[in-house]
C-alpha positions, 0 to 999 in steps of 0.5 A, a space after each residue: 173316338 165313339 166308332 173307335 169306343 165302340 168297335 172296341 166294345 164289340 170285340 169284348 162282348 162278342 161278335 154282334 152277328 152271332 147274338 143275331 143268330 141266337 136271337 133268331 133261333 130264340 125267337 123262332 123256338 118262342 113262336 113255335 111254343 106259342 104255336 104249340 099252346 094254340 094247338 093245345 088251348 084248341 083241344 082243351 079239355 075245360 075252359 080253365 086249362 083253354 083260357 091258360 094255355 091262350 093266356 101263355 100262348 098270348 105271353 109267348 107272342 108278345 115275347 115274340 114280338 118283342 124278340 123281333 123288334 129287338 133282332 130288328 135294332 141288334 140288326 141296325 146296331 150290328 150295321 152301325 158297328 160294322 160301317 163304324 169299324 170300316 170307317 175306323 179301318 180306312 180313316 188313316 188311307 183317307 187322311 192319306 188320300 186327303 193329304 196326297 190331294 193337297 200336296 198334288 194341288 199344291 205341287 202341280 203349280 210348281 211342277 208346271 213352272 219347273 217344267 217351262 223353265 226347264 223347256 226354256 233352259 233347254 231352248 235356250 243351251 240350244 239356241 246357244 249352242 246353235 250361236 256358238 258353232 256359227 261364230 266358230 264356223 265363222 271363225 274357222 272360215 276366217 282363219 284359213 281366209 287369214 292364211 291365205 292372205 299370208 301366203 299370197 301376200 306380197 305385203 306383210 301389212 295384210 298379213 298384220 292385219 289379218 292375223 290381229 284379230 286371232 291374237 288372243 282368240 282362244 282356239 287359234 291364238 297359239 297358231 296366231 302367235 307362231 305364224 307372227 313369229 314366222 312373219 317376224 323372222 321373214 320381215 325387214 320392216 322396223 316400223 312392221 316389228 313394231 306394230 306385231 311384236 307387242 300384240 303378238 308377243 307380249 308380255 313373255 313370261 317363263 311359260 313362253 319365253 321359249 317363243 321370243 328365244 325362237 324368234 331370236 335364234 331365227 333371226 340368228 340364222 339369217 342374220 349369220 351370213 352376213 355378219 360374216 360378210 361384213 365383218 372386217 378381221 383386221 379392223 375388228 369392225 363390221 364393213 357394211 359396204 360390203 353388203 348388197 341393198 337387201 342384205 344391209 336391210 336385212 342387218 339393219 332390221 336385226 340390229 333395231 329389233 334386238 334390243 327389243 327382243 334383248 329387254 323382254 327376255 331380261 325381264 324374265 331373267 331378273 324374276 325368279 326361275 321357275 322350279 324345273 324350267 330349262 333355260 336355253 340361250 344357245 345360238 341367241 344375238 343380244 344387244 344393248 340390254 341391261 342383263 345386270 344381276 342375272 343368275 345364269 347358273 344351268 344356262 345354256 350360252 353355247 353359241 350367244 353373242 352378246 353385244 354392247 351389254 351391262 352384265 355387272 352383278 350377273 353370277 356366271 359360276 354356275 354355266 358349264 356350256 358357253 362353247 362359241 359364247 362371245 361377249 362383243 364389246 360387253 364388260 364381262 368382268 364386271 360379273 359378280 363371279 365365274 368360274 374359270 374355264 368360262 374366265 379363261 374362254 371370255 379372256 381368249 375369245 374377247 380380251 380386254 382392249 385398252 381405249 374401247 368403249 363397252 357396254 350401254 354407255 360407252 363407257 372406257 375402261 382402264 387397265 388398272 380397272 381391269 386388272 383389279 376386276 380380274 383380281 377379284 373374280 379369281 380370289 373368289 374361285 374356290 
């Protein structure tokens, strides 16, 4: 506040090293009159007019003096002035400075350990990233070790266990899951369905129940041939010696895995259907399933056989392909509704007959039951 004082002050009263020149100028003129009263108290005409012109000379040196001594401390105030101005001019910067000083010294600690924790980030995404594609590598050499011992195996038991660990692998688990479809539809082995089929196929949902659909139709197309070969026309039965060693594990193993295959895709069927999924049942073998209450509206049956299944309660009105469908020993009257082409292909293609047993259960139907179901789904008809 004083440098402040007095810097102001100076700045009202006038420039401090003006009033030293003026001083100077003074004083020299002052000692130049004392000079000049010297000269004249030497040429003095009297004592009288000597001793006066000394007495001035005397007075105009003391003032002299006197002006020297005061240019002497105008000078040292003028100094102090300006070192106070300075001072007062750079003290803001200073504080800055002293300001800047600490935070450095207060930020450099902190700076050093987000600088080594950085490093050690860094180094250990590295050390990961180095991990990760060494387990990758390494995975990636397993899984063609694991086709090559699905290709060349005579047994599929290698191929199971070979396949397990890329099950639910993130990378492969797709391909993983097509190759046990593949060895599934190839395989003649219940007790192989058993141990593949749950961990490689389960749980199915609508998102990929395409999948078991695929391995269904697979199995179809093989199965086929002979079930034709087999099938005896005049009794309306299978005839299984007509088959050879090979064919009858062939029809064996279908026929034990499908109820398997048959329950997983009803679980699906009895959730509600996702908006804008197509259902795609043609050319499927179902068996021995509990398909009751199921809305097959929009549907594809074109070429389905079903075989020995609960149906009761299941809305057939809204299937509009159902060419080659077949219901084998299935009591499809007992639907909920339908329409009537499909009413008049089901009554064509797999009229009832008296004394059967149908479904799940065996059960026997009688005509009387029969007709009244007929009764029933054609006064629903619109």
């Amino acid at each position: 506040m004083e440098a402040q004082t007095l810097a102001d002050s100076g700045a009202h009263v006038g420039s401090p090293s003006a009033d030293l020149e003026s001083l100077t100028s003074q004083m020299k003129a002052v000692r130049e009159a004392a000079s000049l009263l010297l000269d004249k108290a030497q040429n003095a005409a009297s004592v009288t007019e000597q001793a006066a012109a000394l007495e001035k000379a005397a007075g105009a040196l003391k003032l002299a003096a006197e002006m020297d001594k005061t240019r002497t401390e105008l000078a040292k105030l003028t100094q102090e002035i300006s070192k106070l101005q300075h001072e007062n001019r750079t003290a803001a910067g200073r504080e800055r400075s002293e300001r800047m000083r600490d935070y450095v010294a207060l930020l450099t600690p902190l700076i050093t350990i987000i600088t080594l924790a950085a490093t050690l980030i860094a180094q250990n995404w590295q050390f990961l990233r180095s991990e990760q594609n060494k387990r990758e590598e390494a995975l990636d050499a397993q899984w063609q070790d694991a086709v090559k011992t699905i290709s060349t195996s005579g047994a599929l038991s290698p191929g199971v266990v070979a396949l397990q660990p890329f099950l639910r692998s993130p990378k492969y688990g797709e391909q993983a899951r097509e190759v046990a479809v593949n060895l599934l539809s190839r395989s003649s082995d219940p007790a192989f369905f058993t141990s593949l089929f749950g961990t490689a196929l389960t749980p199915v949902t609508w998102t990929n129940v395409d999948r078991l659909v695929r391995l269904d139709r697979e199995l179809v197309a093989r199965g086929n041939p002979i079930w034709t070969k087999a099938w005896d026309v005049a009794k309306q039965e299978n005839n299984l010696k007509k088959l050879t060693p090979p064919e009858r594990g062939t029809y064996d193993y279908i026929e034990t895995i499908a109820p398997s295959i048959t329950s997983e895709v009803a679980a699906v069927l009895k959730t509600p259907r996702i908006t804008g999924v197509v259902v795609d049942l043609s050319a499927t073998y179902f068996k021995n399933g509990d398909w009751s209450g199921i809305n097959f509206s929009d549907v594809n049956l074109e070429n389905m056989n079903l075989n020995r299944m609960d149906v009761r309660n299941a809305e057939l009105d809204g299937v509009t392909r159902f060419t080659g469908a077949y219901f084998y020993y299935t009591a499809w009257w007992e639907v909920k509704s339908i329409n009537r082409p499909l009413l008049d292909h089901l009554k064509a293609n797999n009229p009832f007959r008296p004394g059967t047993a149908y479904g799940l259960r065996d059960n026997l139907v009688s005509t009387a039951q029969y007709e009244a179901a007929i009764q029933r789904l054609t006064s629903q008809m619109k």
